[in-house]
C-alpha positions in Angstrom: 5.0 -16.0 -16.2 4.6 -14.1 -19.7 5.1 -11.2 -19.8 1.6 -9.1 -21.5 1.9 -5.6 -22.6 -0.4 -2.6 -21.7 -4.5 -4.7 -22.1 -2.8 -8.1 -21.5 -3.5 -8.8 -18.0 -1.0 -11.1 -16.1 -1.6 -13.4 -13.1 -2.5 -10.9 -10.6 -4.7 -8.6 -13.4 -2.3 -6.2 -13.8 -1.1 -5.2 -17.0 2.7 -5.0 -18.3 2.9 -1.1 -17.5 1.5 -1.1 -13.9 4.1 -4.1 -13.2 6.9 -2.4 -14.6 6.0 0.8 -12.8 5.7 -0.8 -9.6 9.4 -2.6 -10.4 10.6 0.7 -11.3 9.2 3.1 -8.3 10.5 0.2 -5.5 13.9 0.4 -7.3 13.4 4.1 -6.8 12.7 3.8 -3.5 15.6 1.4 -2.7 18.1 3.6 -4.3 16.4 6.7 -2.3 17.2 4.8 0.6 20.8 4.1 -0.8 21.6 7.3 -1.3 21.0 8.5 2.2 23.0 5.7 3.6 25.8 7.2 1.7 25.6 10.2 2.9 25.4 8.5 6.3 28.6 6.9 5.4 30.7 9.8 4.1 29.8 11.6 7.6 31.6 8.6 9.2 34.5 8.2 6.8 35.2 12.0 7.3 34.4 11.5 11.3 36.8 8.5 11.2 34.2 6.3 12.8 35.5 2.6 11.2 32.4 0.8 13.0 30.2 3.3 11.7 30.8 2.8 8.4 30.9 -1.0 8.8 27.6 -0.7 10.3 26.9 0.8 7.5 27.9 -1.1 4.9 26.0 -3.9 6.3 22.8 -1.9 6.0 23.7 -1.2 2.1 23.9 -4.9 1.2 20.5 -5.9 1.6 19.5 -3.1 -0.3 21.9 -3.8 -2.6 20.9 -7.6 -3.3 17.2 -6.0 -3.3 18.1 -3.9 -6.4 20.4 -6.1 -8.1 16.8 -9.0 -7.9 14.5 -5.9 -9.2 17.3 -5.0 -11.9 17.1 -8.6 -13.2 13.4 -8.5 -12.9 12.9 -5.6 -14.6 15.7 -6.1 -17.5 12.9 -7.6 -19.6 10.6 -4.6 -19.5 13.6 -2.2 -20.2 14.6 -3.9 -23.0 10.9 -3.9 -24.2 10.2 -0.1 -23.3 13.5 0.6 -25.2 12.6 -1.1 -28.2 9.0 0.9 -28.6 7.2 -1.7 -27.1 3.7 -2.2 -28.9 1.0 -1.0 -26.5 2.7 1.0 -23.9 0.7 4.8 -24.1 3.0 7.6 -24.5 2.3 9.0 -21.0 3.6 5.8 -19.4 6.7 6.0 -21.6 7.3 9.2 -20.6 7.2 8.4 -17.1 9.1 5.2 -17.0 11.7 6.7 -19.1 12.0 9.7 -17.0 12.2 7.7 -13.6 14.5 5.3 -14.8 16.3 8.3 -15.7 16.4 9.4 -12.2 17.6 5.9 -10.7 20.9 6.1 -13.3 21.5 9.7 -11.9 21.0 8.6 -8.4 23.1 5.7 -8.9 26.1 7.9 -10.5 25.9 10.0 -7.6 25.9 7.1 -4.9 29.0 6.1 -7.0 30.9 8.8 -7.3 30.6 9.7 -3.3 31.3 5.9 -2.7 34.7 6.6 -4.7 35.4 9.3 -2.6 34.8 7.4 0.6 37.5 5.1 -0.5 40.2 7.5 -1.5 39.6 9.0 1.6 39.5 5.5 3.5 42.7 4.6 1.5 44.5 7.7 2.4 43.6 7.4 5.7 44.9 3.8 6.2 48.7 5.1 4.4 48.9 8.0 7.3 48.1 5.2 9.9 50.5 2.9 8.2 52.9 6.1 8.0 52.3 7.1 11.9 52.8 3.2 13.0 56.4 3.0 10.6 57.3 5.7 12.8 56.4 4.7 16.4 58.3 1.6 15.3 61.1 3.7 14.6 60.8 5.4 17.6 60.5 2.4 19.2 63.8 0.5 18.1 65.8 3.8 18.9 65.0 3.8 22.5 65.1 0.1 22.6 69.1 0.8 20.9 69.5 3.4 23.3 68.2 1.4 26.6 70.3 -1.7 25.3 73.5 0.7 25.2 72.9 1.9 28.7 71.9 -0.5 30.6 75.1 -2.9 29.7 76.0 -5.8 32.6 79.7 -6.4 31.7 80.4 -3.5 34.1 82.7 -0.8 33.2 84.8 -0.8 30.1 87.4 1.8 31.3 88.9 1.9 35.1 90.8 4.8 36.8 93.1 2.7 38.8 95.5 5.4 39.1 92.7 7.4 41.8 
């Protein structure tokens, strides 16, 4: 479908501006939704809850293939809106600007708190690789020990003198 600006009506009578507004307050939405999932998810990374967060992520990837649809959707109006696209009443401009303004921010803060989560997750699975080195330690020194102790050859020495 072409894509009209503000008077041009498209297939369903809506003009460019209404349809790029509507793009633009579902990605909001989507990211809003986003966002509290990671939050979600940084309470289970810090709770050490692994199936939590996998639960999570789950959740996060339909959202995430939503946004990436509406991103390619809405790539076309952005470019237009950024250029000064003819038609588009200052108000609207404004607006659009100022929430697509809001989804970046969002979107550096889901970031940023996903980069945490995997430090976090990554510095939690070198202590558990640490803690596991070390039962295995543990593990082959009692083993060594047991093995030393619990020889069949019977005694090495004799005191055949009484």
């Amino acid at each position: 479908m072409a894509i009209g600006f503000a008077g041009n009506q498209g297939a369903s009578g809506d003009t460019w501006t209404e349809r790029f507004e509507a793009i633009v307050e579902r990605q909001f939405a989507l990211y809003g939704a986003l966002d509290a999932l990671s939050q979600k998810q940084t309470e289970l990374v810090d709770a050490g809850d692994a199936e939590g967060v996998l639960a999570i992520l789950r959740q996060r990837q339909g959202i995430v293939e939503e946004i990436v649809d509406l991103a390619e959707r809405a790539r076309v109006y952005r470019d237009q809106l950024g250029s000064g696209a003819a038609g588009v009443a200052p108000g609207a401009r404004e607006r659009l600007t100022s929430r697509v303004g809001a989804i970046e921010r969002l979107a550096d803060e889901i970031n940023a708190r996903d980069e945490r989560d995997r430090q976090s997750l990554a510095a939690s699975r070198e202590r558990i690789a640490r803690e596991l080195a070390e039962v295995g330690r543990g593990r082959r020194a009692v083993s060594a020990y047991g093995a030393s102790g619990s020889g069949t050859a019977g005694a090495r020495f004799q005191d055949r003198e009484g």
